[in-house]
C-alpha positions, 0 to 999 in steps of 0.5 A: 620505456617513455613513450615520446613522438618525434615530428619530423619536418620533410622538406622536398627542396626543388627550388623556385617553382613558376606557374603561368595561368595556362599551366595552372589550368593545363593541370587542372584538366590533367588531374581533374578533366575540367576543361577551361579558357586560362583567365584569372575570372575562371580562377575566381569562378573554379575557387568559387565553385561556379561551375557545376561538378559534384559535391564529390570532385569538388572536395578535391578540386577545392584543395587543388585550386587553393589560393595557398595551394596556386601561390608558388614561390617562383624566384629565389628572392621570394624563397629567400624571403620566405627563408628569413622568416621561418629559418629565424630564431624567433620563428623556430621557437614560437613553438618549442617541444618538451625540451625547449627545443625550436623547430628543426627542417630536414631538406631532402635536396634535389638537383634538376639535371637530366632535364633537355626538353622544356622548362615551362615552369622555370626551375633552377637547372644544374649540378648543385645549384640547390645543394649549395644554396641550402647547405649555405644556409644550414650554416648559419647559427639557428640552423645547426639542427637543421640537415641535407638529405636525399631527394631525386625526381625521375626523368620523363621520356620527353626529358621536360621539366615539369613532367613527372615520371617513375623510372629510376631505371631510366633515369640511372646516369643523372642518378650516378651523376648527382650522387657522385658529384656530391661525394667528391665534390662536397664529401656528402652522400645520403643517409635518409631518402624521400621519394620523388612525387612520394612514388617508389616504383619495383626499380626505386625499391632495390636501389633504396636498399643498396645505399640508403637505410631509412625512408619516410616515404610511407604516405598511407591513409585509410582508404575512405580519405583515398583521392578517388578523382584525380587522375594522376593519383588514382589507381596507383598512378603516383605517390601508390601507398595503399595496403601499406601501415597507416598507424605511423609504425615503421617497417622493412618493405617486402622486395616484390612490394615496397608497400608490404612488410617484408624482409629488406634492410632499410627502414619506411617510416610514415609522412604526411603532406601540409596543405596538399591537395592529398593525404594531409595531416590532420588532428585525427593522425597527430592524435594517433601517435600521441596515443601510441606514445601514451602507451610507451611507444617511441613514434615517428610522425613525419609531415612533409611539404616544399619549399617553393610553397610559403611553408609559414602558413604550413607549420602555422596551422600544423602548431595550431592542430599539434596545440589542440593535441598536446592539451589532450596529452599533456604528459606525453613528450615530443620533439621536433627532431632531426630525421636520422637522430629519430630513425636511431633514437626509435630503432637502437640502443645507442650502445649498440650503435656506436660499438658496431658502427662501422669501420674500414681499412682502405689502401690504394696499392698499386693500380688496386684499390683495397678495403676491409671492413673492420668493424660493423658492415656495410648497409648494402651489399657493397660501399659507393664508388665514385670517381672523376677524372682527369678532365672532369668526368665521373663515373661510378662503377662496382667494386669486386669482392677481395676474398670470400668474404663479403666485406672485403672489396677491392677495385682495379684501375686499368684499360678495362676501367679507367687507367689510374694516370687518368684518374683525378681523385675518387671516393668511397662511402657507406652506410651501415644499418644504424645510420652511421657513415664513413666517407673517404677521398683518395687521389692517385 
């Protein structure tokens, strides 16, 4: 078999991002406990390094203090923008891959919902608000390699905006909320997740294998390039990879451990940031996976970054590090590739694929809804329910197995549930290992 490398280019998608000077050096005594009067003169002074720290903190503190880095895109013109340049054809094929193919975005779209407490760093709040602007987007002509995919930030304790937090637990209504939403709303469900703050946590781990079979989340690196003094990054605190493949092989996470080989379903593949201030690509990692590829292995090279952030100058100096590696494996193929086309293009045969993708007979008989699978299965142990009623609520709730087998469900509309007079439509959806999906509304 050729090898080939797949770069798959991971947009976390949040929408307009403002920073105002005082947050900017909230944050800079959050992460570093450089503590400074909020003026643009100690923003020149920090850039500068005219103030003492050591040589040690100042490798990192140069990187989160970047122009580039403190430049965000806060209204949606800028990021339309921005959008027109990069999304253009002209853009996309400045650089193409070894089938004359341009780039390719993989928006990993979150809703900002769930959010009650302040919104000092104005972001455009509400159901579907970021979804529609991109799968507007995504229509148009040079984007239809472009896809939506699934991106989801957890909900602090104070409900702030700008707040990070890792509890999928706590965060489980505005989770089913969203996901239901998009189903019977724009008939969408996810197939490839990334992770909020690039944190999966033991909650986040088991509701990833329920529903959702690939996850380029891994963001492991050597530990000599660890962030050793930044606080929010340090023992473990967000975005904890450490102990996990830092060679770009993908594997099944262990279920006491997402960073460890183990023997869950869904699939963690590698990415790494574009001018971060943390575990960004370099030469170095590009250069691995041409290596692996060299020697007949299919890679997946993941870089990720957002999109409040001018993303030009991002992919601009990734071309120019991807140049310098081609030149040393110059017959070694990549492709700038949609996220679920690598995932299934490394891991299957396609024959395989399509003759076991999965199927279903499903019928609404009376107050009972009833699904078989035919051919196939389910990635998780049950499809995804979602249903909206009559004045506009949703819900989400748990099938019943039909029989003994555990591919055939039902689901009862009563006063134990919801009476199906008061039901306005539902849907149903799934998954199967192989990335293939199957997605079907139903009104009463």
């Amino acid at each position: 078999m050729k090898g080939k490398v797949y770069i798959c280019h991971h947009i976390d998608t949040e929408g307009p991002l403002y920073e105002s000077l005082g947050e900017l050096f909230k944050r800079v005594k959050f992460v570093t406990g450089i503590e400074l009067e909020a003026t643009e003169e100690n923003v020149r002074r920090l850039q500068s390094r005219e103030i003492e720290v050591t040589d040690e903190l100042w490798e990192e503190l140069k990187l989160i203090i970047d122009p580039h880095t403190i430049n965000f895109l806060g209204d949606w013109e800028k990021i339309d923008t921005m959008l027109n340049e990069i999304m253009s054809e002209e853009y996309r094929k400045a650089m193409v891959d070894s089938e004359g193919n341009g780039w390719c975005y993989n928006w990993h779209v979150m809703d900002h919902v769930g959010f009650t407490g302040e919104n000092p760093r104005r972001r455009d709040l509400g159901y579907l608000k970021i979804f529609d602007y991109y799968q507007k987007r995504i229509s148009e002509p040079n984007s239809q390699r472009d896809e939506l995919h699934w991106h989801f930030h957890p909900i602090s304790f104070s409900k702030d905006a700008h707040i990070p937090a890792t509890s999928y637990e706590n965060s489980m209504d505005e989770l089913h909320q969203i996901l239901s939403r998009r189903l019977i709303e724009r008939s969408w469900f996810p197939i490839v997740n990334r992770a909020g703050f690039h944190t999966v946590r033991f909650d986040s781990n088991h509701f990833l294998e329920q529903w959702i079979p690939f996850d380029p989340s891994n963001q492991a690196i050597k530990e000599e390039f660890q962030p050793k003094l930044q606080r929010d990054l340090t023992n473990g605190r967000f975005g904890d990879w450490r102990g996990a493949p830092f060679d770009w092989s993908m594997y099944h996470p262990n279920h006491r451990d997402w960073r460890k080989t183990g023997d869950m379903n869904r699939y963690v593949a590698r990415v790494l940031n574009m001018n971060s201030r943390h575990r960004n690509i370099t030469f170095d990692e590009i250069a691995v996976a041409f290596e692996r590829a060299e020697k007949g292995e299919r890679v997946y090279l993941g870089i990720t970054n957002h999109d409040w952030r001018d993303m030009k100058k991002e992919i601009d100096d990734f071309r120019v590090l991807l140049s310098s590696v081609i030149r040393q494996f110059p017959d070694v193929d990549f492709e700038f590739s949609e996220t679920l086309s690598a995932f299934q293009q490394i891991l299957f045969d396609e024959t395989e694929r399509t003759q076991n993708s999965v199927k279903w007979n499903i019928a609404l008989e009376g107050n009972q809804l009833l699904i078989s699978i035919t051919q196939g299965e389910t990635f998780g142990p049950q499809p995804y329910l979602a249903i909206k009623t009559k004045d506009g609520k949703y819900f989400h709730d748990n099938f019943d197995y039909l029989n003994h087998s555990s591919q055939d469900f039902s689901y009862t509309f009563d006063e134990y549930t919801i009476p199906l007079n008061n039901v306005e439509s539902f849907a149903v959806a799934t998954n199967d290992k192989y990335g293939n999906q199957v997605i079907e509304h139903l009104k009463p």
